[in-house]
N, C-alpha and C positions, 0 to 999 in steps of 0.2 A: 432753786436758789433760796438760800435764808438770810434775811434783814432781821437784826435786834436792833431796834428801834428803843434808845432810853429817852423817854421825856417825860415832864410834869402835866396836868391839864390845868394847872394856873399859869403854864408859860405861853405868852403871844408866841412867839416867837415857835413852839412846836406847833402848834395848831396852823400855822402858816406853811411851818417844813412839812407837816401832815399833806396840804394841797398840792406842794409843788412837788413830794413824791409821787401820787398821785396824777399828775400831769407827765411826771416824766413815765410812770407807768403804762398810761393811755398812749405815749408815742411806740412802747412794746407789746401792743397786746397781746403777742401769744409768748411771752417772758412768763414764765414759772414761776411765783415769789410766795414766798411764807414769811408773813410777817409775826415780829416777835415782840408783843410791847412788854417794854422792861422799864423796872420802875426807878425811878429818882427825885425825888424829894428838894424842889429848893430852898425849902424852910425847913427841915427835918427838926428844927426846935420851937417848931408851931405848936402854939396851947391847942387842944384836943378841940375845942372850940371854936378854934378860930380867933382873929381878932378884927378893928371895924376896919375896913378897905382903907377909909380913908387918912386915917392915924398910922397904918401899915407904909404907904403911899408917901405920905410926907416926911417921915422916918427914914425911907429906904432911899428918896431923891431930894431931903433936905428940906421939902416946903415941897404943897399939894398943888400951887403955882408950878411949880418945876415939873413935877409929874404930870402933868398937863396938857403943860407943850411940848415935853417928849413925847407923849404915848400920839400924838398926833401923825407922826413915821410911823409908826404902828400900824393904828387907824389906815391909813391911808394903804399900806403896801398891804394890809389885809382885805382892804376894798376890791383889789388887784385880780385877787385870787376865789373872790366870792365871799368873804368873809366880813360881816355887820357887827366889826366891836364896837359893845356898847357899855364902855366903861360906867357912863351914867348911872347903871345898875346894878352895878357890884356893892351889896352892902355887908360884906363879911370875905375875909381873905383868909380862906379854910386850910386844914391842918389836912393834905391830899393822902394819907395813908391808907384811908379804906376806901377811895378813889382806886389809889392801882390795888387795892383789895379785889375788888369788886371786879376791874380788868381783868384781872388774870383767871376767877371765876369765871368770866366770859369767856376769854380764850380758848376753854378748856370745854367750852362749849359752842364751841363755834362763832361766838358772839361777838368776839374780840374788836374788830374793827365799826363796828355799830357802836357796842362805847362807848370806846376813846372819842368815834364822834359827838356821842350824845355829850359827853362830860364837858368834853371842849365848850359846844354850843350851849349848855345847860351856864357853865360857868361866866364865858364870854358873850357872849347876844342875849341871854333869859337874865342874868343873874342869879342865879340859884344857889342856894348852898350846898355844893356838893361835899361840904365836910359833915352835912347832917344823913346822919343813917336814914330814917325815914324818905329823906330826898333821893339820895341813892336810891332806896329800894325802888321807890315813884320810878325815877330814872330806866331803870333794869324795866320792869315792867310795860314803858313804854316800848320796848324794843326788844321785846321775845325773848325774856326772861321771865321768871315766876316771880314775884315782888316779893309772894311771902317766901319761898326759898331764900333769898338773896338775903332779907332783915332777918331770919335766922344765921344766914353764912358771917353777917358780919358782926352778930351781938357775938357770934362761939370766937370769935378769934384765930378765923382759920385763915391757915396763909401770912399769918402777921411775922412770923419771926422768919418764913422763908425769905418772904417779899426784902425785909429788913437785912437778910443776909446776903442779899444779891446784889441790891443797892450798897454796902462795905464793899464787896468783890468789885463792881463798878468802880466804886472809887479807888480801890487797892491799882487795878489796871488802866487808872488812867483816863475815867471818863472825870470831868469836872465842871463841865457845862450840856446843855442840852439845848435843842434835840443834837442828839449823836445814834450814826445809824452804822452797821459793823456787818459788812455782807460776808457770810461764808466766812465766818469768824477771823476773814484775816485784812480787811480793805473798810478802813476808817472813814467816816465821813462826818467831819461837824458842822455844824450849824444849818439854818433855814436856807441850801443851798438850790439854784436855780434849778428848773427842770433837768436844761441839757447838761448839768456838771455832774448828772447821776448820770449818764447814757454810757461813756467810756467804764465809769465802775460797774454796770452791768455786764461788757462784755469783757473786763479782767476774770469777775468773777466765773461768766459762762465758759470762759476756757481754759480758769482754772491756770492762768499763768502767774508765775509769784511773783509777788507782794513786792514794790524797791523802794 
């Protein structure tokens, strides 16, 4: 069975659907799954640099008070699942393009789901800037990648205009939020849904009955 899996690693909210895929996987363990991470951008007109978290933050919920005691739902259901946001430390809210540069590099080497975790956790619990190349490459490196491979893959530009072509195609067919997960390219699933709401789409998918 194949999962494409579209999310950002600046969203809570995939990094959360990441566990409870995850968890509902551990209830199949001998389920068969290739996962596919596909990339989506929720700022696709993020400066190359980034900009400061917290100027992003007040901007996007009107005041840094408001964002505050939303992310607190956050917080909290990410606690649920094993996961220590620490917004505190986000001091730059990065332009994620050579993020799933760098994923799909992994992918392609087996690396794929080491990652996505690392990016999540880099960006969410460490603060890191994972829009800075050098950080990436750190990144790879800590997780069985070659670092200086990687800061070559992503000064040449490779992958840029595929990655950017898939995420249009995404949106041409319909994806418009994330995480969104697409098993066996015909059984939609969006959002950070609970363990057991993936258990019935595994066995649509295992038998291959269609789609209604």
């Amino acid at each position: 069975m194949r999962v494409d899996i579209f999310v950002d690693v600046v969203c809570p909210w995939c990094f959360i659907g990441k566990r409870r895929l995850e968890r509902a996987l551990a209830m199949r363990p001998d389920l068969p799954m290739q996962k596919m991470w596909r990339p989506f951008q929720l700022n696709p007109d993020m400066p190359e640099g980034g900009v400061p978290a917290d100027a992003f933050f007040a901007e996007k919920f009107g005041s840094l008070a408001q964002f505050k005691e939303r992310r607190g739902t956050v917080v909290d259901i990410g606690a649920a699942v094993g996961i220590d946001f620490a917004y505190e430390r986000i001091a730059i809210e990065p332009n994620t393009l050579d993020a799933h540069r760098l994923i799909r590099y992994a992918l392609k080497r087996g690396r794929g789901d080491f990652i996505v975790e690392a990016l999540f956790t880099a960006h969410f619990i460490d603060g890191r800037d994972i829009g800075d190349r050098p950080t990436l490459a750190a990144i790879a490196g800590e997780n069985g990648l070659d670092s200086v491979e990687v800061a070559a893959f992503l000064t040449s530009g490779g992958e840029r205009d595929t990655l950017l072509a898939e995420e249009q195609e995404a949106r041409r067919i319909g994806v418009s939020a994330v995480p969104c997960y697409i098993f066996d390219g015909q059984y939609a699933v969006a959002g950070a849904q609970e363990p057991e709401f993936f258990l019935p789409i595994f066995d649509l998918a295992l038998t291959g009955a269609p789609a209604k």
